[in-house]
N, C-alpha and C positions, 0 to 999 in steps of 0.2 A: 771367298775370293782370294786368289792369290798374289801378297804382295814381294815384291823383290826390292833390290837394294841398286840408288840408280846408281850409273857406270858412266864415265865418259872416257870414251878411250880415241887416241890418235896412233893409226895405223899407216904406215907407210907403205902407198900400193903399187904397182909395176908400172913406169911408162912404154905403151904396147908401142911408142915406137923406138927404146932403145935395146940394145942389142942383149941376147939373153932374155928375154922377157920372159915371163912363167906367169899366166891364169889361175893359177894355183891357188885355191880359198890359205885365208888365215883364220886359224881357232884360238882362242884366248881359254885356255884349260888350266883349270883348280880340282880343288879335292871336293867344291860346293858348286851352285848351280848359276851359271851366267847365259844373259839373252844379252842381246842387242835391239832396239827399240826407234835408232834414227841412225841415218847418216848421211852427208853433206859431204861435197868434193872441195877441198881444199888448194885445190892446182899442186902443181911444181910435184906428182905424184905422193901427192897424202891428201887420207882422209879426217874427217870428223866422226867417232862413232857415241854414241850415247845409249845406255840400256842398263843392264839389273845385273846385280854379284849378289848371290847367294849370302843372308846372315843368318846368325845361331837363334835357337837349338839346333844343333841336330836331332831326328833327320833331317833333311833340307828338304821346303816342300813351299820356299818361295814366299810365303808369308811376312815373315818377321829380320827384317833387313836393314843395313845403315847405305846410308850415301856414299862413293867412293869415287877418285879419279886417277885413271891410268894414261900412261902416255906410252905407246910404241911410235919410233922412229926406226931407221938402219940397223940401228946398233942393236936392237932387243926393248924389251919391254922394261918400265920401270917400275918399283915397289910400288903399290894401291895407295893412293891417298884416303883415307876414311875420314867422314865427316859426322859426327853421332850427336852433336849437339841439340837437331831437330826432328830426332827420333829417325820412327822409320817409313820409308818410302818409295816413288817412281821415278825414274826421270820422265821429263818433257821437255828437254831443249838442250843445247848446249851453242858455243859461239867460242872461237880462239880471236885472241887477241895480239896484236905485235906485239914482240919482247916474252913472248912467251906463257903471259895469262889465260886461264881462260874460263868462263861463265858457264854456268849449270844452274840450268832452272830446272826444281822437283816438285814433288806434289807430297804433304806426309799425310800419313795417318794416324798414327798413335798404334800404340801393340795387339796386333792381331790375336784371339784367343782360341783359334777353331773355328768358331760362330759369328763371334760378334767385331769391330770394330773397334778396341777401347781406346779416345780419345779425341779431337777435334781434326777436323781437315785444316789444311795451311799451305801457302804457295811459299817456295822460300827462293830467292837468288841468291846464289853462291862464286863467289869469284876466287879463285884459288891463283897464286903469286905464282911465277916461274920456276920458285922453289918448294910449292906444293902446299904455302901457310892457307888457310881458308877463311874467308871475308865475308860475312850475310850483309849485301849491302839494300836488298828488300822483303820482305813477309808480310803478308797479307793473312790471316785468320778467316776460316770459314768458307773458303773458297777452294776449289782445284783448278788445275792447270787442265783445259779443254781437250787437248788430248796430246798426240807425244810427241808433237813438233810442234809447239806453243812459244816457243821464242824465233824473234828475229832481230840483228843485229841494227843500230841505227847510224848513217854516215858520221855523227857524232861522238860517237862513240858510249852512244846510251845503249839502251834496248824495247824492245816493243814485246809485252807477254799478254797472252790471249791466255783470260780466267773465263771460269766457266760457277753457276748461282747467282743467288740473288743480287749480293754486292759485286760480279765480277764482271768481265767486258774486255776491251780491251785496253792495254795500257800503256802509256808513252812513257818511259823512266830514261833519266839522265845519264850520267857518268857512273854517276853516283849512289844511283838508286834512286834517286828525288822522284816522284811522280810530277807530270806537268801536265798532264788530263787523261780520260778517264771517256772511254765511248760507251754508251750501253744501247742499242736498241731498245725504241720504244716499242709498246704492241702496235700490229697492222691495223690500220683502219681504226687507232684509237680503241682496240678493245683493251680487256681487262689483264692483269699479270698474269692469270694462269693459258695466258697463250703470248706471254712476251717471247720474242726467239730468243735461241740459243747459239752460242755460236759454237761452229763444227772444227772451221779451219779458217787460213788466211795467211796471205801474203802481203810483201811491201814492196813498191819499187822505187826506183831509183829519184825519182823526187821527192818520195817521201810521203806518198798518196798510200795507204790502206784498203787492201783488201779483206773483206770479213764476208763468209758463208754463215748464215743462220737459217737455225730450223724452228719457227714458231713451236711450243708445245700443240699436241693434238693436232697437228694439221700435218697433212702431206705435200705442203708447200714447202721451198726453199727459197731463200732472198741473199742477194750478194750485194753487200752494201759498197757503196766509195767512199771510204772518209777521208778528208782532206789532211795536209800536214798540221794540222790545228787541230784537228780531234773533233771538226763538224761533219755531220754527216753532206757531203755534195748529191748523191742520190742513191736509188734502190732500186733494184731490179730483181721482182720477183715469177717464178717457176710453180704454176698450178701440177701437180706432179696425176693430180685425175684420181684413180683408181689404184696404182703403182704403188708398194709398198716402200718406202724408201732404208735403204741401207745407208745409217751414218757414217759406218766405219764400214771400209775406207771413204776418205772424202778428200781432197786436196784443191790447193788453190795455187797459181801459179800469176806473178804479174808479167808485162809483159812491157815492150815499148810503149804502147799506147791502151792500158784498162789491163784486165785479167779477163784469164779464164779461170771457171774453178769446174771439176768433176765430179759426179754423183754418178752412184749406183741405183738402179731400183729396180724391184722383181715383180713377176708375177705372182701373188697369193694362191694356195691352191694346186700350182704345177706340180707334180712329181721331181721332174728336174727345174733347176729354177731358169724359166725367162729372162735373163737380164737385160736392160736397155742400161747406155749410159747415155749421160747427160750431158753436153758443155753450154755452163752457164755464164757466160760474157757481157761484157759489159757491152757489146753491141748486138745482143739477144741471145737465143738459145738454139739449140739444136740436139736433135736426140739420134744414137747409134743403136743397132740391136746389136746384141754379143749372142754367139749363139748360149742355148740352153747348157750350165755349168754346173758339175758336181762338187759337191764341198766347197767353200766358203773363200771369198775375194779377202785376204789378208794386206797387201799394199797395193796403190794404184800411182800409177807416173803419166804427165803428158810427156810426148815425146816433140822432138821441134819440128818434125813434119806433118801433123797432123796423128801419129800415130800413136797408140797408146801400152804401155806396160804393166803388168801383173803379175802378181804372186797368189797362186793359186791351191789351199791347201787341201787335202782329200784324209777321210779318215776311213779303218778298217775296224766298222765294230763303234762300241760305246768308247770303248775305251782302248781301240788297238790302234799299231802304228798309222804314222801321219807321213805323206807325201808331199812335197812342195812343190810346184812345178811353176815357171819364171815364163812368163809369155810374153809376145810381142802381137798386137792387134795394127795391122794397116789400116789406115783409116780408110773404109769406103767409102762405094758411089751412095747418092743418096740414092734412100728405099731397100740396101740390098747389108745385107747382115755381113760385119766383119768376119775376117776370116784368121783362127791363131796361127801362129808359128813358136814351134817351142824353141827356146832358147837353152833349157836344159833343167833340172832338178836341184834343188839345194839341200845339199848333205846326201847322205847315205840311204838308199831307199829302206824301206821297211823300218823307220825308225821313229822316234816322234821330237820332228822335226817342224820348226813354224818361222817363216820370214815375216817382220813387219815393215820392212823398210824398202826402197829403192831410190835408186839416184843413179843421172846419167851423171857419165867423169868428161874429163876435158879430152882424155886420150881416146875417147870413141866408146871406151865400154859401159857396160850398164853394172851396177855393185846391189848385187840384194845381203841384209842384213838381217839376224835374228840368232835363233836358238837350235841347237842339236843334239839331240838324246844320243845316247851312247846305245841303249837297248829298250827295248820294252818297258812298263810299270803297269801298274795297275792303279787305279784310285788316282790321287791327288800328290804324290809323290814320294817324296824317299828312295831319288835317283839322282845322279850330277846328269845337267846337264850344262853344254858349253856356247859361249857366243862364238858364232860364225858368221865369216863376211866370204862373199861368192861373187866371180868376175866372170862378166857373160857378153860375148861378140856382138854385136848387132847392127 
């Protein structure tokens, strides 16, 4: 498996309604291999981006990596901050703070050998000063960060981070790092731990209520929990998925004025092309869309605020030949009748091997997908640079 070195970078992106505007992607380029893995609208034209910087040996092939954080504003980019005291690892989150701080949640693993994994997994939060000193103000052993947008910000100025094992769950931390409670899912219906859910994703909203999607093991069920600002559960609402194969990733959850929605994917088993249905799993029931039949694999998913939905859709040539990305928009149909895409446009260079995992709508109207861009071709498992890119699409 290929580990990278997490990134968190702040980019400053065009307001499309001041004058001179340019859509124009930004690439963050080294001599080693960087993706991007999340990113968030920050208003007033900047973003939040979070993702992976290439660390040694050479060749670079993504594995064996330190933490790092960059800040682009107007002016240019500033020197990498590297943080190497918790080994190496992903990111899964990032958060700016006024005055200029700002929080990275990662997930380590200890040094990759080719094969094996050597050492323990470990969630760690990192708060890095305005001047770049770095602060661990939590770490948890034994656990990972559930996937790569696992922190949310709390009106307090805490945090909320969604762990994923035995001991993880979700978790309400202070200023400070403090923990103040701790949710886990119990099994449904009272069964036994080898079908307690897991959690996939999850959002908060402005009250302070929690949203958490989990997926029981073995089961093709999903459940979208409430938990209250106290860390109890208020209720659950679970999705019999039938015969449908469900796709974890992507999963998203979104809160809203009043509950959330969260999205799932699921296929047909068997199809030549895949059947996709998508799901919205709310807190005042559910509903299911047909996407039509998709080649190569759903890399990020977005709801949009009219009912319609976004995607990043990647396609491959071969075992191992280049990757196309293609950014979609689904209007949300009549019921019974299968959306219909519209392309937004390709991210990066075609023929390349290219892979978005992020999206987010901006306040100035546009949609920003984020990720990785090869330069050329490779073969195998790497010993290429590749660069994070971020990509600005009308919609």
């Amino acid at each position: 498996m290929r580990r990278m070195l997490p990134l968190l970078l702040l980019v400053a992106a065009c307001d499309s309604n001041a004058p001179n505007v340019s859509d124009a992607p930004f690439t963050y380029r080294t001599d080693q291999a960087e993706s991007a893995s999340g990113v968030t609208d920050l208003g007033a034209g900047r973003l939040l981006v979070w993702g992976s910087v290439e660390g040694r040996p050479r060749p670079a092939d993504g594995t064996n990596a330190y933490p790092a954080v960059l800040r682009v504003d107007g002016d240019g980019l500033s020197a990498p901050l590297v943080y190497r005291a918790a080994g190496f690892g992903s990111a899964a989150g990032a958060v700016a703070h006024l005055g200029g701080s700002v929080a990275l949640l990662s997930t380590h693993y200890g040094e990759f050998d080719g094969q094996n994994q050597r050492g323990p997994s470990g969630v760690r939060l990192v708060v890095f000063s305005a001047v770049g000193t770095p602060r661990v103000i939590y770490s948890h052993e034994g656990v990972h960060a559930a996937s790569a947008d696992a922190l949310r910000p709390a009106a307090d100025g805490g945090y909320y981070v969604l762990e994923d094992g035995a001991q993880g769950g979700l978790v309400r931390l202070d200023a400070s790092g403090r923990e103040r409670w701790r949710f886990r899912a119990g099994a449904p219906g009272g069964g036994t731990a080898s079908n307690v859910p897991f959690p996939i994703a999850f959002d908060v909203g402005a009250d302070g209520t929690a949203y958490v999607l989990l997926h029981p093991s073995g089961s093709a069920d999903v459940q979208l929990a409430e938990v209250d600002p106290d860390g109890a559960l208020r209720r659950s609402i679970r999705l019999q998925l039938g015969d449908d194969a469900l796709l974890t990733y992507p999963a998203v959850v979104r809160a809203q004025a009043t509950g959330a929605t969260a999205l799932v994917l699921t296929y047909v088993p068997g199809t030549a092309l895949r059947a996709v249905r998508l799901t919205r799993l709310s807190t005042h029931g559910a509903t299911a869309s047909a996407l039509p039949s998709l080649t190569g694999s759903v890399r990020a998913l977005l709801p949009g605020d009219d009912g319609s939905i976004y995607l990043a859709r990647q396609t491959e040539s071969g075992s191992f030949g280049p990757t196309t990305v293609y950014v979609e928009r689904y209007a949300a149909p009549p019921a019974g009748t299968p959306a219909a895409p519209e392309l937004l446009g390709t991210f990066g260079r075609e023929g390349r091997f290219n892979s978005a995992g992020a999206l987010a709508l901006l306040s100035d109207g546009r949609l920003a997908a984020a990720g990785g861009i090869g330069p050329r071709g490779v073969s195998g498992e790497g010993g290429d640079d590749f660069d994070l890119h971020v990509a600005f699409y009308r919609r």
